[in-house]
VEXBA-509741 format. One record per residue (C-alpha): residue number from 1; z, x, y; residue in one letter. Coordinates in steps of 0.05 Angstrom, whole numbers. Example, Ala and Ser with C-alpha at 12.3 -4.5 7.8 and 13.67 -1.06 7.14 Angstrom:
<nodes>
+-----+--------+--------+--------+----+
!   i !     up !   east !  north ! aa !
+-----+--------+--------+--------+----+
!   1 !    156 !    246 !    -90 !  A !
!   2 !    143 !    273 !    -21 !  S !
+-----+--------+--------+--------+----+
</nodes>
This chain:
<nodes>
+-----+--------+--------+--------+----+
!   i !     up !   east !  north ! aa !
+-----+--------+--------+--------+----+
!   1 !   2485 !   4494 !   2045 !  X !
!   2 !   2473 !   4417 !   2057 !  X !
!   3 !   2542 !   4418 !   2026 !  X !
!   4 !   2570 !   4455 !   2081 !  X !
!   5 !   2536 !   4414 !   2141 !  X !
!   6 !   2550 !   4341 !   2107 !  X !
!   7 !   2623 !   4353 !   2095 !  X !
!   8 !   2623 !   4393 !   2174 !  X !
!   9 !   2594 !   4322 !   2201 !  X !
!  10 !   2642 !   4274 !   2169 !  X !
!  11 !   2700 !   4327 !   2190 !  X !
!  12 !   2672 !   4323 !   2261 !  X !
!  13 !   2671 !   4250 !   2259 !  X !
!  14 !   2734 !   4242 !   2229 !  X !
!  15 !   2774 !   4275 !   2286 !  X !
!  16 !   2730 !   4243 !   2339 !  X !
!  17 !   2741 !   4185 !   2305 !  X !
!  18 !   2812 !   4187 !   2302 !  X !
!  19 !   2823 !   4213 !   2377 !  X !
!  20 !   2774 !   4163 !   2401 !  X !
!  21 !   2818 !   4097 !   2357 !  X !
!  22 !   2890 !   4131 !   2384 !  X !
!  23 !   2859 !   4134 !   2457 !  X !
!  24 !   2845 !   4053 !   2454 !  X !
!  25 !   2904 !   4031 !   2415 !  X !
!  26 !   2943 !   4070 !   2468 !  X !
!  27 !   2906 !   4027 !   2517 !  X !
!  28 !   2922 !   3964 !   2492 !  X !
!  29 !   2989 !   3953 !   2531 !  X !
!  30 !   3056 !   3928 !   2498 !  X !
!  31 !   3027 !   3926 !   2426 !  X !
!  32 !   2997 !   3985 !   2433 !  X !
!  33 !   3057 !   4021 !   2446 !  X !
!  34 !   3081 !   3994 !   2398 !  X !
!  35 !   3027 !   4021 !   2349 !  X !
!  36 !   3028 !   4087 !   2381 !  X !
!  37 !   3103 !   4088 !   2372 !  X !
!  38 !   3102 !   4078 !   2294 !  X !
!  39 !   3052 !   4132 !   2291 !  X !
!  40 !   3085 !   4182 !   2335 !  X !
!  41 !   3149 !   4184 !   2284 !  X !
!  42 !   3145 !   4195 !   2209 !  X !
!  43 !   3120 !   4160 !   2167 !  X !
!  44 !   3064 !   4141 !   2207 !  X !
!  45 !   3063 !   4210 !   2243 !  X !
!  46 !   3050 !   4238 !   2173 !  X !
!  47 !   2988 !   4198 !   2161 !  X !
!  48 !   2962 !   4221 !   2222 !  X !
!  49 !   2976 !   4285 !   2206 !  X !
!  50 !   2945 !   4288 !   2143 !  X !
!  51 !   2882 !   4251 !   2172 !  X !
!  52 !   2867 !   4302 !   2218 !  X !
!  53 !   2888 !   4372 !   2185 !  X !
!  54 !   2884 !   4369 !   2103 !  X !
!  55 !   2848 !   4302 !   2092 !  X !
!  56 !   2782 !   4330 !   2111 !  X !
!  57 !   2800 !   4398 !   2064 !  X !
!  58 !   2823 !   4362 !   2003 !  X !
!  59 !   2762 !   4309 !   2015 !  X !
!  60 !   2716 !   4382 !   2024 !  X !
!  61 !   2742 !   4409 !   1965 !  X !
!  62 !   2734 !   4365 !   1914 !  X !
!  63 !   2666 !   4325 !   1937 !  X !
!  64 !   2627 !   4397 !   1950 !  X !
!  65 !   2677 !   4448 !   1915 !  X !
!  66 !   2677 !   4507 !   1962 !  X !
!  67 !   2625 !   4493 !   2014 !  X !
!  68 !   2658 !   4427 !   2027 !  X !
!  69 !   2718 !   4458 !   2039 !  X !
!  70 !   2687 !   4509 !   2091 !  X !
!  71 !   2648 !   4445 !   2118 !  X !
!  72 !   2711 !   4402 !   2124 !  X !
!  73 !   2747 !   4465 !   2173 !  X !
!  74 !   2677 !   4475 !   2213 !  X !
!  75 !   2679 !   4408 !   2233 !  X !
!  76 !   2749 !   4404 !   2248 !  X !
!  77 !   2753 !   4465 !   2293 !  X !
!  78 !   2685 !   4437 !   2327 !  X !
!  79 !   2715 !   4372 !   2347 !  X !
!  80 !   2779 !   4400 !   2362 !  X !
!  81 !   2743 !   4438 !   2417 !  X !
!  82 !   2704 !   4381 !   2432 !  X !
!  83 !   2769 !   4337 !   2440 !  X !
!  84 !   2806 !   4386 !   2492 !  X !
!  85 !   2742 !   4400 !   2521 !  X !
!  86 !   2741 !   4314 !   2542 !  X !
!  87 !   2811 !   4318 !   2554 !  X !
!  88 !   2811 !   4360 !   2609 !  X !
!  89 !   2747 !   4333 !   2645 !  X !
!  90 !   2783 !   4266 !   2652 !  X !
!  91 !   2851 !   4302 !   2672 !  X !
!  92 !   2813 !   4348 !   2731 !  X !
!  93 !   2875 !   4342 !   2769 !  X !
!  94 !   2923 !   4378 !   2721 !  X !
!  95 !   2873 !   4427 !   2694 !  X !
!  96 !   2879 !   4450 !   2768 !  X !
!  97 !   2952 !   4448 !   2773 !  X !
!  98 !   2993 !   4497 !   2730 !  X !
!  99 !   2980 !   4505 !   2668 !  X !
! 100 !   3016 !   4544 !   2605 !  X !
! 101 !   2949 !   4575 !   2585 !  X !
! 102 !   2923 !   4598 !   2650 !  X !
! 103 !   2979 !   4641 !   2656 !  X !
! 104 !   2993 !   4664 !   2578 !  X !
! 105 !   2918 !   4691 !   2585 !  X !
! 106 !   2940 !   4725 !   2650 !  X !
! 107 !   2995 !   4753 !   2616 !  X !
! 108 !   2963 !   4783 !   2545 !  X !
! 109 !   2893 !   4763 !   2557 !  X !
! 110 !   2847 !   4713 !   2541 !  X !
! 111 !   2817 !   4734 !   2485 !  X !
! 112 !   2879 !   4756 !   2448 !  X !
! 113 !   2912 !   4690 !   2465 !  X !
! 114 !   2864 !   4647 !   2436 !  X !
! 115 !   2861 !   4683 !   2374 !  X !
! 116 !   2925 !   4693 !   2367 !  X !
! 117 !   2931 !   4610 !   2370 !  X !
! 118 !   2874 !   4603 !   2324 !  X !
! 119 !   2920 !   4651 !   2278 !  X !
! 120 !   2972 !   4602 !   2281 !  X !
! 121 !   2938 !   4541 !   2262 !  X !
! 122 !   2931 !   4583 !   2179 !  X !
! 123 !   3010 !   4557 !   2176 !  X !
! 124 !   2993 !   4493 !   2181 !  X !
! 125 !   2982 !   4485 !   2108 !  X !
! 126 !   3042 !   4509 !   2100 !  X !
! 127 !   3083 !   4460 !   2140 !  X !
! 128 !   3050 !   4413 !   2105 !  X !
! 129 !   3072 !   4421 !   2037 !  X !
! 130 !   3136 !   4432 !   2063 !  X !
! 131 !   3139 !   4363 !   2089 !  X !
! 132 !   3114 !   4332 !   2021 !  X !
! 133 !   3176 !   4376 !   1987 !  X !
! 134 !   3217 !   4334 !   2040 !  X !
! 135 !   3190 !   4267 !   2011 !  X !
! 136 !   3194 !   4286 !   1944 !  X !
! 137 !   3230 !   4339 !   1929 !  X !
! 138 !   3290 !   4316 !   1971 !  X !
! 139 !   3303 !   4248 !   1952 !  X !
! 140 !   3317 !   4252 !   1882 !  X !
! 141 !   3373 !   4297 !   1893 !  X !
! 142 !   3404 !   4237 !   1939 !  X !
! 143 !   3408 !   4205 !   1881 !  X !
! 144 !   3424 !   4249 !   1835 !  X !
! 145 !   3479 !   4293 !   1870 !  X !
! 146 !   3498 !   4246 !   1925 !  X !
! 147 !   3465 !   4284 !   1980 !  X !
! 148 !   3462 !   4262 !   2043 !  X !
! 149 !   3406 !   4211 !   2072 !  X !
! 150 !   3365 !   4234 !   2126 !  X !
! 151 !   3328 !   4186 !   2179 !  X !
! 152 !   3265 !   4234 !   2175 !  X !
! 153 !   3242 !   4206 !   2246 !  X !
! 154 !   3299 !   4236 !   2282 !  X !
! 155 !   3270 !   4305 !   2259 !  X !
! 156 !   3195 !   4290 !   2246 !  X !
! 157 !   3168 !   4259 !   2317 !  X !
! 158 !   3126 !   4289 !   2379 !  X !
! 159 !   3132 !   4261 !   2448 !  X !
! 160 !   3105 !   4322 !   2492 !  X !
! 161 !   3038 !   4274 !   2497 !  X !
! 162 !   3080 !   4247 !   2548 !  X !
! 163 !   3093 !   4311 !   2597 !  X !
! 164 !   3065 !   4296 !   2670 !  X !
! 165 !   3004 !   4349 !   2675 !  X !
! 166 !   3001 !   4373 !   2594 !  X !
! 167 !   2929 !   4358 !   2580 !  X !
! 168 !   2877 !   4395 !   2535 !  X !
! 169 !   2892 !   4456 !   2500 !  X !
! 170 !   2965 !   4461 !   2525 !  X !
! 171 !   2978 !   4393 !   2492 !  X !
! 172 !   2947 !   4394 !   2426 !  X !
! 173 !   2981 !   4454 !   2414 !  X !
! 174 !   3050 !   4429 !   2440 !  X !
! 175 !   3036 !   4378 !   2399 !  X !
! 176 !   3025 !   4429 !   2339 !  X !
! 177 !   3099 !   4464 !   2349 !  X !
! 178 !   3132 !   4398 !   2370 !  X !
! 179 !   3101 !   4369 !   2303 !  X !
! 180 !   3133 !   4439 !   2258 !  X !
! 181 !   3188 !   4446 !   2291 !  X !
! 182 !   3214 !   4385 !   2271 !  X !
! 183 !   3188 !   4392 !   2194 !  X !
! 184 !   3210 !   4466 !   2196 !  X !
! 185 !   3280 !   4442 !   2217 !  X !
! 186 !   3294 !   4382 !   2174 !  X !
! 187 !   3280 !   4427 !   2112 !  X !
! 188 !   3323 !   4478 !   2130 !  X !
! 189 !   3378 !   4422 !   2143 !  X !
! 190 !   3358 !   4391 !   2069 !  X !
! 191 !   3360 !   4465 !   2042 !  X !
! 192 !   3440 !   4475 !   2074 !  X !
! 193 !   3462 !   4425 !   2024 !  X !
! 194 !   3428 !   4459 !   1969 !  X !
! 195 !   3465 !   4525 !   1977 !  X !
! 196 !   3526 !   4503 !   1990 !  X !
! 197 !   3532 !   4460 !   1942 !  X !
! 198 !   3496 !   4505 !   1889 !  X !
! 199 !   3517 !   4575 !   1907 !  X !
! 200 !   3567 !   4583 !   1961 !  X !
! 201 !   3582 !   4656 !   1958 !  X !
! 202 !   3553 !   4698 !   2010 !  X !
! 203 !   3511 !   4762 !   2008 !  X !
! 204 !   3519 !   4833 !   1995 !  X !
! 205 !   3478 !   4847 !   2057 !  X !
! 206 !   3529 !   4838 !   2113 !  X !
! 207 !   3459 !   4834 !   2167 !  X !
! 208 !   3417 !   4783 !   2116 !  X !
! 209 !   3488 !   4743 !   2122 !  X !
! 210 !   3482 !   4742 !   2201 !  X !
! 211 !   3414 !   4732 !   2203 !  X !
! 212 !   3419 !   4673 !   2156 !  X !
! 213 !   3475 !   4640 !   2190 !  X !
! 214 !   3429 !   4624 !   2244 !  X !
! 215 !   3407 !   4563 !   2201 !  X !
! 216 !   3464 !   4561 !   2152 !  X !
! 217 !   3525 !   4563 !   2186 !  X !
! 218 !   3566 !   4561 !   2123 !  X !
! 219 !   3547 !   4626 !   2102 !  X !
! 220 !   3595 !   4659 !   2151 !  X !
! 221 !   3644 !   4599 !   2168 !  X !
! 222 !   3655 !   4575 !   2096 !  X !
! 223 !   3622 !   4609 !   2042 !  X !
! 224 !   3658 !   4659 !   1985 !  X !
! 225 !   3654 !   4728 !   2009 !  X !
! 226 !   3610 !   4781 !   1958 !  X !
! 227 !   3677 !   4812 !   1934 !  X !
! 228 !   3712 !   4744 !   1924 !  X !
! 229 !   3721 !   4716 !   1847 !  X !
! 230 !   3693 !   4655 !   1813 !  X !
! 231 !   3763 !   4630 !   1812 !  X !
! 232 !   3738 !   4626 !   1899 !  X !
! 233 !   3677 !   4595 !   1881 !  X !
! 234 !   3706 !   4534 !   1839 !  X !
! 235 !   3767 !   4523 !   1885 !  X !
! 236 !   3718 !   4522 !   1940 !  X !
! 237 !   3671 !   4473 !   1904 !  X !
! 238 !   3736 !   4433 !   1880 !  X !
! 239 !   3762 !   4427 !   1954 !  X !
! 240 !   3702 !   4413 !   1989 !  X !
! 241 !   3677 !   4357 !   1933 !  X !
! 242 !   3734 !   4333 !   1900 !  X !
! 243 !   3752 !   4256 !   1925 !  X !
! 244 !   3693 !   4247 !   1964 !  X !
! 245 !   3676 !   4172 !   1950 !  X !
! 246 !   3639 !   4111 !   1976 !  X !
! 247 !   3598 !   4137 !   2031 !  X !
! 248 !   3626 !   4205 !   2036 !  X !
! 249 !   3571 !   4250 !   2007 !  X !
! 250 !   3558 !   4318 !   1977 !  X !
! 251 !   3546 !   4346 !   2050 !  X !
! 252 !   3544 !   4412 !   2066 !  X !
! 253 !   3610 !   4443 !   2099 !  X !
! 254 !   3598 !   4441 !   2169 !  X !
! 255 !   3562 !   4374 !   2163 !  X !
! 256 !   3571 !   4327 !   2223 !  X !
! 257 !   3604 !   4272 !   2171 !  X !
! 258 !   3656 !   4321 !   2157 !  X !
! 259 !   3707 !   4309 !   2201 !  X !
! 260 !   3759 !   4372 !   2213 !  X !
! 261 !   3823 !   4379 !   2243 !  X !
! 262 !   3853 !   4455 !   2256 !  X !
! 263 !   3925 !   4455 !   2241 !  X !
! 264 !   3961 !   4528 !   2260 !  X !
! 265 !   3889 !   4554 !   2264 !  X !
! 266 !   3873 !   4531 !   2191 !  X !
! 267 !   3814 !   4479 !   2174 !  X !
! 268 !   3846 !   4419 !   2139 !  X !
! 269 !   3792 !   4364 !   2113 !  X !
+-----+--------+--------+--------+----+
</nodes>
């Protein structure tokens, strides 16, 4: 049990800790900014990331096996309360203005909006690995496959800190979707390459094909239908692949790189 409280202090302190440094570097003027800037966009945003979500569980874990990892989420859900709790007593103003949770509790209820947030926060985890399969999955396969670089700042940044009047709860969990969206979407970028350039034919399932297209375009503008040959397959690999040299990489189809012309209603590359 003294397992549980030590590693539930040290988590509290850690986020306080880490709200309370970001609140005076922000303060500091032009550096600063400029501080704040470099940790807003990866890589520094995924340092901070990892300080305050699974530093404090993998820390848990393995110092106090079980109860440390209880300990380490106690603490972070107490001084995540704590934080908006601050946050909004200094922001009086906006908390009295309009706010996104004053009228998403209106709308299904208080309690089943909060938990349903809380329920949310279990995927974090999950966006996390995800964005270590982007740093090291990912980058091999530039290498070895020429596939295309990606500045991972363009995808992986948040910025909603700055909305006039988004204080408290409403912005730590903008910041939350602003933070996955970006991971969620640079991985499913990374992953277009992979099937097109691995398995271009599309599925039997003309609805998973649609659905799917959403985020891989290629499955309905460029892909091998299910009834098409392997003969398809190849001279599809062979056309989209063949001669590309220098800077020209193994993109997938619909790439922005890939610069098409239509001629008589036909693609030509």
């Amino acid at each position: 049990m003294h397992s549980f409280f030590w590693m539930a202090g040290g988590s509290l302190a850690a986020v306080l800790g880490g709200a309370l440094f970001l609140h005076l570097v922000a303060a500091l003027g032009g550096p600063g900014r400029r501080v704040m800037g470099w940790f807003t966009r990866a890589p520094g945003l995924d340092l901070l990331v990892t300080w305050f979500t699974v530093a404090p569980w993998l820390v848990g874990a393995i110092v106090f096996g079980w109860a440390g990892l209880l300990g380490g989420i106690a603490g972070q859900v107490v001084g995540l309360v704590a934080w908006c709790w601050g946050h909004e007593l200094a922001h009086r103003d906006a908390v009295k203005g309009p706010r996104i949770v004053t009228v998403l509790n209106r709308l299904v209820g208080r309690p089943r909006n909060h938990v349903a947030l809380w329920v949310t926060s279990l995927a974090v985890p999950v966006f996390w690995v995800v964005r270590i399969g982007e740093w090291v999955v990912y980058p091999p396969l530039i290498l070895l496959v020429r596939f295309p670089r990606y500045p991972m700042g363009e995808w992986v940044n948040v910025s909603r800190h700055k909305f006039d009047g988004l204080v408290g709860h409403d912005l730590i969990w903008c910041l939350y979707c602003d933070w996955m969206t970006g991971v969620w979407s640079l991985g499913s970028e990374m992953l277009r390459n992979v099937e097109s350039f691995w398995c271009p034919i599309r599925f039997l399932d003309d609805k998973k094909c649609a659905n799917c297209s959403v985020d891989f375009p290629d499955v309905m503008n460029a892909w091998v239908p299910a009834d098409g040959s392997m003969g398809d397959v190849t001279e599809l690999l062979e056309r989209k692949y063949a001669g590309r040299e220098g800077d020209q990489r193994y993109s997938w189809f619909g790439h922005p790189e890939r610069v098409e012309l239509t001629v008589e209603g036909k693609r030509v590359e």
